[in-house]
Residue, then its C-alpha position, 0 to 999 in steps of 0.5 A: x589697125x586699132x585693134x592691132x595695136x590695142x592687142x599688142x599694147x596687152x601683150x606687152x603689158x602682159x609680159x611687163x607683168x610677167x616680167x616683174x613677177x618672176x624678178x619678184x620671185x628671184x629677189x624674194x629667193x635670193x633673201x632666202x638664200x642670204x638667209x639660209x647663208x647667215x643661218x649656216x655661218x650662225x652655227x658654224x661659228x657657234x660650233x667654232x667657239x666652243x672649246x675643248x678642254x685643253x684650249x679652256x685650260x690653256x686659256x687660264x693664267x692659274x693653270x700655266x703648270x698644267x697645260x706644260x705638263x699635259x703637253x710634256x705628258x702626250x695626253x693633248x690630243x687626248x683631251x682634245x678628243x671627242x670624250x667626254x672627260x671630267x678634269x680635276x685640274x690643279x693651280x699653278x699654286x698646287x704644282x708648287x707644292x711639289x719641290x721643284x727639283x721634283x717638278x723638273x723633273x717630272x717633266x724631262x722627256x724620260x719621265x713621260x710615263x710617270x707624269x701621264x700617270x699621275x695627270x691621268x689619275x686627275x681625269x674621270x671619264x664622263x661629264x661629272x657637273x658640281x651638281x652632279x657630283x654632290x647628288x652622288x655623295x648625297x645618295x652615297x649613303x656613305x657619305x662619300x662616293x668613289x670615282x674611277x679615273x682614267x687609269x683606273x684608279x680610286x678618288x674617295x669625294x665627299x662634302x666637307x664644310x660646305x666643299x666637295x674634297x677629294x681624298x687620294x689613294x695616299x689617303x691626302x684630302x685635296x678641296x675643290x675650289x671652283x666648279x663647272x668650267x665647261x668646255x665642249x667634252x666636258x668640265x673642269x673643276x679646280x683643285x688647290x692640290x696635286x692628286x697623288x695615286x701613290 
């Protein structure tokens, strides 16, 4: 009778072991699992912030102009697209050196495809940083280097007083006032002037 109960004490102790080994186990995988989960959230939500183009322009108070008128000129979804793009983007300041019958005008539904060509020739395919940009210029050789937009057409950049300048095709020289504002397809540089191809 002992000997009974003695085995069956083991027994139950056994299982008691067993038990709480294998709620061990459960609770060591469910801080895996939680783990994994935040791990997970971490990077989706990294991924989330970081914005386009469009939405870094946007969120700029120096730049109301533009962000009208690329909505005016069809060319968000663009933008917003994979690229990536470079953007010379002019200030409010900038646009306001454009009369503002002009301005108005540019931006009235019938004059769509002109103000596309025009915010066009302030886009270069690519991601072109400063520094990037000054290398170019720098083993140019020249002096200066071209860059293609995304309408094909021609902006002469090249250093002057210590500042990257663009000349465009009507020969006027526009400076870059700030550099490498980053977005997720690409960087903006700020321009104090309108980018004219002709």
């Amino acid at each position: 009778m002992k000997i009974t109960k003695t085995i069956a004490l083991a027994a139950f102790a056994l299982i008691g072991l067993t038990a709480c080994k294998n709620e061990t186990e459960k609770e060591k995988e469910k801080e895996i699992s939680v783990e994994k989960e935040e791990v997970i959230t971490t990077d989706e939500q990294s991924a989330e912030e970081e914005e386009d183009l469009v939405a870094v322009i946007g969120q700029s108070n120096k730049h109301t102009t533009l962000a009208a008128a690329l909505e005016s000129a069809g060319l968000v979804a663009v933008l917003k697209s994979e690229g990536p793009y470079t953007i010379f983007a002019p200030t409010n300041e900038a646009f306001n050196k454009i009369p503002k019958e002009k301005l108005d005008e540019l931006m009235q539904p019938e004059q769509k495809e002109t103000l596309e060509g025009i915010l066009s020739y302030h886009v270069v395919p690519g991601e072109i940083s400063a520094d990037k940009l000054t290398s170019l210029i720098q083993e140019s050789g020249s002096g200066s280097y071209e860059l293609v937009t995304a309408n094909d057409g021609k902006l002469k950049a090249s250093i002057k007083d210590n500042a990257v300048v663009l000349t465009d095709n009507t020969g006027t020289e526009i400076k870059v006032t700030d550099v490498d504002r980053e977005g997720s397809n690409g960087y903006i540089h700020v321009i104090d002037g309108v980018l004219m191809r002709e």
